[in-house]
C-alpha positions in Angstrom: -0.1 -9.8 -16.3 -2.8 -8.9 -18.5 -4.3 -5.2 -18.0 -8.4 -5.0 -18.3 -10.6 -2.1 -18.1 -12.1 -2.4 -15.0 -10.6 -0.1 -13.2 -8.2 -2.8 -11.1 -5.2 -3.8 -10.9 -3.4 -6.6 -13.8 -4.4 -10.1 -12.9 -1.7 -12.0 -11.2 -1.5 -15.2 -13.6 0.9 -16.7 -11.2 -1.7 -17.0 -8.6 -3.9 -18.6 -11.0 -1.1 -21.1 -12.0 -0.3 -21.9 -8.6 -4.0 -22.7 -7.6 -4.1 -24.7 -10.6 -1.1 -26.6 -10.4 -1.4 -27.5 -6.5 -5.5 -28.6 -7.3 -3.9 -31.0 -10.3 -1.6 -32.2 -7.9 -3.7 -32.9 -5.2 -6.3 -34.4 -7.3 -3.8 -37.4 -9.0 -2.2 -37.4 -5.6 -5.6 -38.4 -4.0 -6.6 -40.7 -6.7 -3.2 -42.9 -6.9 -3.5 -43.3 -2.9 -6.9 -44.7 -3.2 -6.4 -46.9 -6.4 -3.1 -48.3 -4.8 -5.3 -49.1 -1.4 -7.6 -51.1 -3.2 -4.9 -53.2 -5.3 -4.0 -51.2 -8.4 -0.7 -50.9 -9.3 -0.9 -48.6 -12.2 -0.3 -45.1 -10.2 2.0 -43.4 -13.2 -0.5 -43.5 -15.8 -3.3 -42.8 -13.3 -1.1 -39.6 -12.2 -0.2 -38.5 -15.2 -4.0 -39.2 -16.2 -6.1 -36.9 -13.6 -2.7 -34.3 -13.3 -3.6 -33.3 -17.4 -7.4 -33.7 -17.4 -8.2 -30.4 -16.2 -5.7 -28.7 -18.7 -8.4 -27.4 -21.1 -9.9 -25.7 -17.7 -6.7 -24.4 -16.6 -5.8 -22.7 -19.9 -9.7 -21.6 -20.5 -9.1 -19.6 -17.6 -8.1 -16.2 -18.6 -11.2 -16.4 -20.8 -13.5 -16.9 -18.0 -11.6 -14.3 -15.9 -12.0 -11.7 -19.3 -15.6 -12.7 -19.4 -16.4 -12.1 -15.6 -14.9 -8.6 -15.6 -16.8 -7.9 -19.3 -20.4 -9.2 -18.5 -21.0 -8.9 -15.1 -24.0 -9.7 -13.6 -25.6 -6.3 -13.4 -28.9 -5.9 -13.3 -29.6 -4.2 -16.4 -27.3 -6.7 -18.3 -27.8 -9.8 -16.7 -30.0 -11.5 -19.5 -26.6 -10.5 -22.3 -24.1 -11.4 -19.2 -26.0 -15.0 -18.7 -26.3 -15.6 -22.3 -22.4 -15.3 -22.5 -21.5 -16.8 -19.2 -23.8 -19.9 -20.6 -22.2 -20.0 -24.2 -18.6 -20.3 -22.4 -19.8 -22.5 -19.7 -20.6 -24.9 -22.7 -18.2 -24.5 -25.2 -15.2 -25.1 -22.5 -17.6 -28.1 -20.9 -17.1 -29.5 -24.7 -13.9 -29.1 -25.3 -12.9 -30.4 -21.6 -14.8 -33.3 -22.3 -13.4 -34.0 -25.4 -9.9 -34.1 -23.9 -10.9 -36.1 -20.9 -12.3 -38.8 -23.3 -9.3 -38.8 -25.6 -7.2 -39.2 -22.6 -9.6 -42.6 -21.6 -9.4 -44.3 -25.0 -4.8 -43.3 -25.0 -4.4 -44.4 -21.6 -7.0 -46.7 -20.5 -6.4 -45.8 -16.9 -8.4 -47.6 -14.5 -7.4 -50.7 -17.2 -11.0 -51.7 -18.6 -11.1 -54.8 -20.4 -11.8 -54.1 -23.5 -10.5 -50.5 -23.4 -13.2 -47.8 -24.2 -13.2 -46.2 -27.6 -13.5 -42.4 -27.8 -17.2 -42.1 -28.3 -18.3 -44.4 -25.6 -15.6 -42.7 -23.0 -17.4 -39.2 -24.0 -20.9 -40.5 -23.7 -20.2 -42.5 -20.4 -18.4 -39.8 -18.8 -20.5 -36.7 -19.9 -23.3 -36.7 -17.0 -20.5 -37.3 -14.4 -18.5 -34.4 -15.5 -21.2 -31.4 -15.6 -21.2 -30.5 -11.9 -17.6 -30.7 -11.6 -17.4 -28.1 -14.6 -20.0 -25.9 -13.5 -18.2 -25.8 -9.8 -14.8 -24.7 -11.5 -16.7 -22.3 -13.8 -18.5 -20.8 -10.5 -15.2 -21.1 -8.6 -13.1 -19.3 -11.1 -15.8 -16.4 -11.4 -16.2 -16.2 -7.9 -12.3 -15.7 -7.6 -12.2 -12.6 -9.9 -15.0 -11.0 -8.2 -13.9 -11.4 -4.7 -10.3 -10.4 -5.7 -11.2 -7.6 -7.8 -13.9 -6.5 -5.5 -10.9 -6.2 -2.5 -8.3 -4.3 -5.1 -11.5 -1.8 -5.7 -11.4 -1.2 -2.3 -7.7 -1.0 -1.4 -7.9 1.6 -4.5 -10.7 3.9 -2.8 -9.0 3.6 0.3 -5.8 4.8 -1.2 -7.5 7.5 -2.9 -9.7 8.6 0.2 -5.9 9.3 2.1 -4.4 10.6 -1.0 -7.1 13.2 -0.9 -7.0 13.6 2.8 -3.6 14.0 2.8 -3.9 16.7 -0.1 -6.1 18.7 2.4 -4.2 18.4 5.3 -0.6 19.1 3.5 -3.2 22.4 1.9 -4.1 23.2 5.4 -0.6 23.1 6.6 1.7 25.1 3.5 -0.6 28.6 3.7 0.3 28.2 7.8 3.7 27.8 6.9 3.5 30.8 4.1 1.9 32.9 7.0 4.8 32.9 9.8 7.6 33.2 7.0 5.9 35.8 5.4 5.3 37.4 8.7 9.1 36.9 9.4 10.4 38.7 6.1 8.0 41.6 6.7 9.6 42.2 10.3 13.0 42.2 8.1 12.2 45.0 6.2 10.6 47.1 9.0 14.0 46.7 10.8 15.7 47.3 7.1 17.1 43.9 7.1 17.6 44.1 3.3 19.9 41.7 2.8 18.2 39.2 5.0 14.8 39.7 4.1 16.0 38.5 0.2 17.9 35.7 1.7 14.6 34.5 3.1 12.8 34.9 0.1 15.3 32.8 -1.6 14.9 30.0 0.4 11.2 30.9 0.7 11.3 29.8 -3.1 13.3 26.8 -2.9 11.2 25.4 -0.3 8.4 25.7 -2.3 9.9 24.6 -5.0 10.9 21.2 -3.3 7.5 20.5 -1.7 5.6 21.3 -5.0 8.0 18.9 -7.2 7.3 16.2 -4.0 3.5 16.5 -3.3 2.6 13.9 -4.9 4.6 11.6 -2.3 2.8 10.3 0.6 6.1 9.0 1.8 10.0 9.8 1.6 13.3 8.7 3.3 14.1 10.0 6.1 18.1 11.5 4.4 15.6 13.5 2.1 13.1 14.4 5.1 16.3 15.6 7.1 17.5 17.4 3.5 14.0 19.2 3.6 14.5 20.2 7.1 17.6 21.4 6.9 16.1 23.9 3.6 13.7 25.2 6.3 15.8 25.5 9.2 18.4 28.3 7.2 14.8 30.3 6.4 14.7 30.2 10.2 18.0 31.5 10.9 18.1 34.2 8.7 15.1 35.3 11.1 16.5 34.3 14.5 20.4 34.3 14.0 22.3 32.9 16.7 19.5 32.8 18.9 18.5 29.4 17.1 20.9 26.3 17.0 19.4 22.9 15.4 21.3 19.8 16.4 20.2 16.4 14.3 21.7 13.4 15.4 20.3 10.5 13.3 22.3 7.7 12.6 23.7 6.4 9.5 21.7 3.3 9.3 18.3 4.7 9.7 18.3 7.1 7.0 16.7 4.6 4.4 13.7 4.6 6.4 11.0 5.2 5.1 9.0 8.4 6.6 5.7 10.2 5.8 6.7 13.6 3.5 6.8 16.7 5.7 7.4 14.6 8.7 10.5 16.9 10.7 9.4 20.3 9.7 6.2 21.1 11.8 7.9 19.3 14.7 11.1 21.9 14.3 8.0 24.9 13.7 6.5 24.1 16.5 9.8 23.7 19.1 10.6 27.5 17.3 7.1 28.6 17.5 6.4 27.9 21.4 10.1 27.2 22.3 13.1 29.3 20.7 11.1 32.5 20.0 9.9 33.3 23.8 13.4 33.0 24.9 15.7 36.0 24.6 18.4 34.3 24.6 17.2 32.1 22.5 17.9 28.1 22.2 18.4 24.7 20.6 16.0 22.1 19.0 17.3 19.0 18.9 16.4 16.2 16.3 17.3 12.5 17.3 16.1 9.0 15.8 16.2 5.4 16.8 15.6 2.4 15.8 14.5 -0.7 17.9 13.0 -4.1 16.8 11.2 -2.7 14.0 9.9 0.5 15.2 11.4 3.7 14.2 11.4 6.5 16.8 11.9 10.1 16.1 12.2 12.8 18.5 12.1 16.8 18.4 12.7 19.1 21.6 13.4 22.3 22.2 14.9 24.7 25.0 11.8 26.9 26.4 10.5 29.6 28.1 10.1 29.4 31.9 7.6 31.1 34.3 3.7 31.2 33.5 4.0 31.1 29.7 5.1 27.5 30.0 2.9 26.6 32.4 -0.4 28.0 30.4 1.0 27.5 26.9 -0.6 23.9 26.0 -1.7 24.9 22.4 -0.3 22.2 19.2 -0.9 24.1 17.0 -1.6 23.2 13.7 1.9 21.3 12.7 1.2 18.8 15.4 -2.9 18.7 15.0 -1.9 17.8 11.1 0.8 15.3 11.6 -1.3 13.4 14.3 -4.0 12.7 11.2 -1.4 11.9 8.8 -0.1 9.3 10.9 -3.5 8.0 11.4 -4.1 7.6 7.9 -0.7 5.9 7.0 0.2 3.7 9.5 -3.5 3.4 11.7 -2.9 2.4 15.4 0.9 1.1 14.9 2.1 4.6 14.9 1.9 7.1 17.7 2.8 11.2 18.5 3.5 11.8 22.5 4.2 15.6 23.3 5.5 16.1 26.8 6.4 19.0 28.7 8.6 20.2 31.4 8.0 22.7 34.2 10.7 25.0 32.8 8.6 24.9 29.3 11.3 22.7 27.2 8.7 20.4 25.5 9.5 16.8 23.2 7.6 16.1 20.8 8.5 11.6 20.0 7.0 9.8 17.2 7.1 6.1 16.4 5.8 4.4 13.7 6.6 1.1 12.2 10.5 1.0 10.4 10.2 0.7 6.8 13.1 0.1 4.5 12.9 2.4 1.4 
């Protein structure tokens, strides 16, 4: 692959050799079938004729591909880009002819009697040969722009969610920062010392893992479950025994493919409107499946009864957040339900498409 500076992504020579070699194919394929209908017998050297005329073409064409992506046709360089585009055009036109009449006065393929030499087979053929050239010019040109044109807009695309994402993960972490923060400083009015520092600590590593992966707009799910499980002992240094977290994912699943900070708001918000308005407090429980390619995750929690269950319908801005992420990754094939229960135990399910790491 050959890297330009346009701004896309290397040229996939493969693809070009593959159109080539099927057109070549075709082309002697077609020609043989309608020379053997009409009585000729000659097929191999007619094959091997028409498959290695367009060879100076075929190998010209990372030149016009270079030249396309150099001199487009922009408006204020179109005379320079024509001029170019017209000295190629002619220069390949020449030297394709040449090798198409050389082939003519080796082979003699359609048999003429006597067999033309190389200067009549180059003036004869000339004239018929233009159009064809000037179509596979045009053709090849109009291949790069299309194709680059579509990688230009996959890239913006990409870049338009990177920088969403950015905003919504920089929405999310000072939320985050808040309730923890809030948290420690609870510890040290009840002169929790010892667990006010132990939630500093893991204050710190979680920050230090979601800096060192915010760049990732995707992780397994064994690393999301890793990254839950760092902010699920900052949570029970503040809650104790009043919060249990049971995970039950299996084995086989834990190579999928997730978005990054996936499990953690889901787990905030089962605490958040769940664990922490019971006195006795609760579980969340974490739980994943997999069925015909669709991975399904699901988050619920133990809650409050009475009124505050029945009026407490806020998301908050975990949920609000994931809901747009998903969106931006995975478009309509991915889906967030939230449920609740009379009693106030709430589940939270997502499904998105399964996606092998």
């Amino acid at each position: 692959m050959i890297e330009t500076d346009t701004g896309v992504r290397p040229t996939r020579w493969r693809g070009f050799a593959a159109i080539w070699s099927a057109a070549l194919l075709f082309d002697a394929s077609q020609t043989v079938l309608f020379m053997h209908a009409v009585g000729r017998r000659s097929w191999l050297v007619i094959f091997v004729f028409e498959a290695v005329s367009w060879l100076p073409w075929a190998l010209a064409t990372p030149l016009v591909v270079y030249l396309a992506r150099r001199y487009p046709l922009t408006r204020s360089r179109i005379a320079t880009a024509l001029g170019v585009h017209l000295a190629a055009f002619i220069a390949i036109s020449l030297l394709g002819e040449t090798w198409f009449a050389m082939l003519q006065a080796l082979l003699n393929p359609w048999a003429y009697a006597p067999p033309p030499t190389f200067a009549e087979a180059w003036v004869t053929s000339l004239p018929y040969q233009v159009l064809p050239y000037l179509i596979v010019y045009a053709l090849i040109w109009g291949i790069v722009l299309i194709g680059d044109a579509r990688e230009r807009t996959a890239r913006l695309n990409q870049e338009l969610s990177k920088a969403q994402l950015a905003a919504l993960r920089g929405q999310m972490e000072p939320h985050f920062m808040f309730n923890t923060l809030n948290s420690i400083t609870g510890l040290v009015r009840e002169q929790r010392s010892d667990a006010a520092v132990n939630m500093l600590v893991g204050l710190s590593e979680f920050l230090r893992r979601a800096t060192e992966d915010s760049h990732r707009l995707q992780v397994t799910l064994a690393e999301e479950v890793e990254y839950l499980q760092r902010y699920v002992d900052i949570q029970k240094v503040r809650f104790g025994e009043r919060l249990q977290v049971s995970v039950d994912i299996p084995q086989e699943i834990l190579h999928a493919q997730v978005p990054n900070l996936l499990l953690q708001p889901l787990v905030e918000n089962a605490i958040k409107h769940g664990i922490a308005h019971r006195v006795a407090g609760g579980t969340v429980r974490v739980s994943g499946t997999r069925d015909n390619g669709v991975l399904r995750l699901s988050v619920s929690n133990d809650g409050p009864t009475g009124a505050t269950a029945a009026t407490d319908t806020h998301t908050g801005v975990g949920l609000n957040n994931l809901r747009t992420r998903l969106r931006i990754l995975h478009g309509q094939a991915s889906e967030l339900q939230l449920t609740r229960a009379a009693s106030g135990r709430a589940e939270v399910v997502v499904t998105l498409p399964l996606t092998e790491a």
